[in-house]
TIRO-2110 file (N, C-alpha, C; in Angstrom, 1 decimal):
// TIRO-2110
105.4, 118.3, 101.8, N, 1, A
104.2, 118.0, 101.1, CA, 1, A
104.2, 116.6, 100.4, C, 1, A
105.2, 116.1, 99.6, N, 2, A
105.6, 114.7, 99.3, CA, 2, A
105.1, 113.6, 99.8, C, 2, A
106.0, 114.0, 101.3, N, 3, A
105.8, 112.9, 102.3, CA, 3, A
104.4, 112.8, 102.5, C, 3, A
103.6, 113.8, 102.7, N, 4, A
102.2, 113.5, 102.9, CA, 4, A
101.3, 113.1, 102.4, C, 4, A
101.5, 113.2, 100.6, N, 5, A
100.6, 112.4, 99.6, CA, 5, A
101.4, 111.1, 99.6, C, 5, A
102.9, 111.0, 99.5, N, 6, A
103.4, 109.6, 100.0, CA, 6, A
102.6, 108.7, 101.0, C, 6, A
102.3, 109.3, 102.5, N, 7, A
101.8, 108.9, 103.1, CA, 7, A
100.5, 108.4, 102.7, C, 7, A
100.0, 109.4, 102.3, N, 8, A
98.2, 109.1, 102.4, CA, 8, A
97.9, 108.1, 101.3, C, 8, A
98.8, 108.1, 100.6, N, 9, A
98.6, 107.0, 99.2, CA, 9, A
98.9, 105.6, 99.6, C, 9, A
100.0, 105.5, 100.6, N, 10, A
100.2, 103.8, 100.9, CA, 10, A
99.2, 103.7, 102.1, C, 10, A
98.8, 105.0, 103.2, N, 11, A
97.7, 104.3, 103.9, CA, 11, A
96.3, 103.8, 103.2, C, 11, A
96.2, 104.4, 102.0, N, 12, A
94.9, 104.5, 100.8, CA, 12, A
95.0, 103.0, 100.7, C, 12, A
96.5, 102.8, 100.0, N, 13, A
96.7, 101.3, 99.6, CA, 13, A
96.9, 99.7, 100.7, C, 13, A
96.9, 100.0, 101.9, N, 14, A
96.5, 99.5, 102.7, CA, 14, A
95.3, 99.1, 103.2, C, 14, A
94.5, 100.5, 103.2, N, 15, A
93.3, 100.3, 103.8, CA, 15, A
92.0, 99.3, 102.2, C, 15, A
92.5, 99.4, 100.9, N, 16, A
92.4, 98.6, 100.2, CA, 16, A
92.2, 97.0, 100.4, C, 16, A
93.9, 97.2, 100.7, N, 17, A
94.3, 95.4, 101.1, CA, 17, A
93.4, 94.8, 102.1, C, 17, A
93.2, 95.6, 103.1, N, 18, A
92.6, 95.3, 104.1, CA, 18, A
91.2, 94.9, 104.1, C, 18, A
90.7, 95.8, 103.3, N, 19, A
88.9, 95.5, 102.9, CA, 19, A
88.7, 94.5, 102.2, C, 19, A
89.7, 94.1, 101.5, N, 20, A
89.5, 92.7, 100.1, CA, 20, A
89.9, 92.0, 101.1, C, 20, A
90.7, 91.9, 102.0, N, 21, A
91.4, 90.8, 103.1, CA, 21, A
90.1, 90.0, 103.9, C, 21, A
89.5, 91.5, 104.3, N, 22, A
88.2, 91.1, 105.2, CA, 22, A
86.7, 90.9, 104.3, C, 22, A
86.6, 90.8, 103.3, N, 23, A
85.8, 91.0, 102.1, CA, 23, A
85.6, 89.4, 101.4, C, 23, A
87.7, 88.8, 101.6, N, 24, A
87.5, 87.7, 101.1, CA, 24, A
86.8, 86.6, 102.4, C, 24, A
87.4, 87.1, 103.4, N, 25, A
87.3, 86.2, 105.1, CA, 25, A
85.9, 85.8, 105.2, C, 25, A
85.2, 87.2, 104.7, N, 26, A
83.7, 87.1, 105.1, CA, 26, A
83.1, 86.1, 104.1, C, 26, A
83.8, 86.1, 102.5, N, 27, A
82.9, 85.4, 102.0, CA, 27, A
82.7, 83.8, 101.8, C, 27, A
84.1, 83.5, 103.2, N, 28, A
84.5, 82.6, 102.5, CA, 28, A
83.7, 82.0, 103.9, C, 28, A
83.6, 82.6, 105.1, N, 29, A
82.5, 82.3, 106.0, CA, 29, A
81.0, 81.7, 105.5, C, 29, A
80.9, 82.8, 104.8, N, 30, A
79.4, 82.8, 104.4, CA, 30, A
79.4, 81.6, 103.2, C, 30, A
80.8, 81.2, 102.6, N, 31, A
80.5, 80.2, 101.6, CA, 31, A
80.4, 78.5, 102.7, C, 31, A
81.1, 78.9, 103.7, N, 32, A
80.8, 77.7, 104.7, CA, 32, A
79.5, 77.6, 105.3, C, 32, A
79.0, 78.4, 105.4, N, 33, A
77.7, 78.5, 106.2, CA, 33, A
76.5, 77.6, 105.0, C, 33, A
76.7, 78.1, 103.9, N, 34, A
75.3, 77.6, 103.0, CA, 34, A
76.2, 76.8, 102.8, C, 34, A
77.3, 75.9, 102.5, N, 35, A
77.7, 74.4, 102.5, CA, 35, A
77.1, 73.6, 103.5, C, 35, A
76.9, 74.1, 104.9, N, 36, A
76.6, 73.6, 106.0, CA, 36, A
75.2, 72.9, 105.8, C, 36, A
74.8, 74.2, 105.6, N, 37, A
73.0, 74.4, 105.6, CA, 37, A
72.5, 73.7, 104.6, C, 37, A
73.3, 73.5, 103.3, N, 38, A
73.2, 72.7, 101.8, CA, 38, A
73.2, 70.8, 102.3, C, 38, A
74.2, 70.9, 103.0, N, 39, A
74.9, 69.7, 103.6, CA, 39, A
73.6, 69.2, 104.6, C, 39, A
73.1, 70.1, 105.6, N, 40, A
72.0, 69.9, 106.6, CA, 40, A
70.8, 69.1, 106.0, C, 40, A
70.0, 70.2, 105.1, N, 41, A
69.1, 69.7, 104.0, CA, 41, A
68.6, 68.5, 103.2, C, 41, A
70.8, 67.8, 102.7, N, 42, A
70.1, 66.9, 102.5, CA, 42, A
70.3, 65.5, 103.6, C, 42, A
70.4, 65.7, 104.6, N, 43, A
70.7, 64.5, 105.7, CA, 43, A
69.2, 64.2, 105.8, C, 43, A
68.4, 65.3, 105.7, N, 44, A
66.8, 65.3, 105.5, CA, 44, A
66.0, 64.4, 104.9, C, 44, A
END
């Protein structure tokens, strides 16, 4: 029974890492995107 809250706690803590991992990726897309679009605007 150990093993299996063991288990389920580091997959918990993984699946964590993982969402902040893809959480930061995405924002940092979306921070390039309106740089772009900011950048675009003023060539205008």
């Amino acid at each position: 029974r150990m093993a299996m809250e063991n288990a389920t706690d580091n997959a918990e803590e993984i699946i964590d890492k993982l969402v902040l991992q893809y959480n930061q990726s995405r924002q940092a897309a979306i921070t390039q995107e309106i740089s772009e679009i900011v950048a675009g605007a003023d060539a205008l």
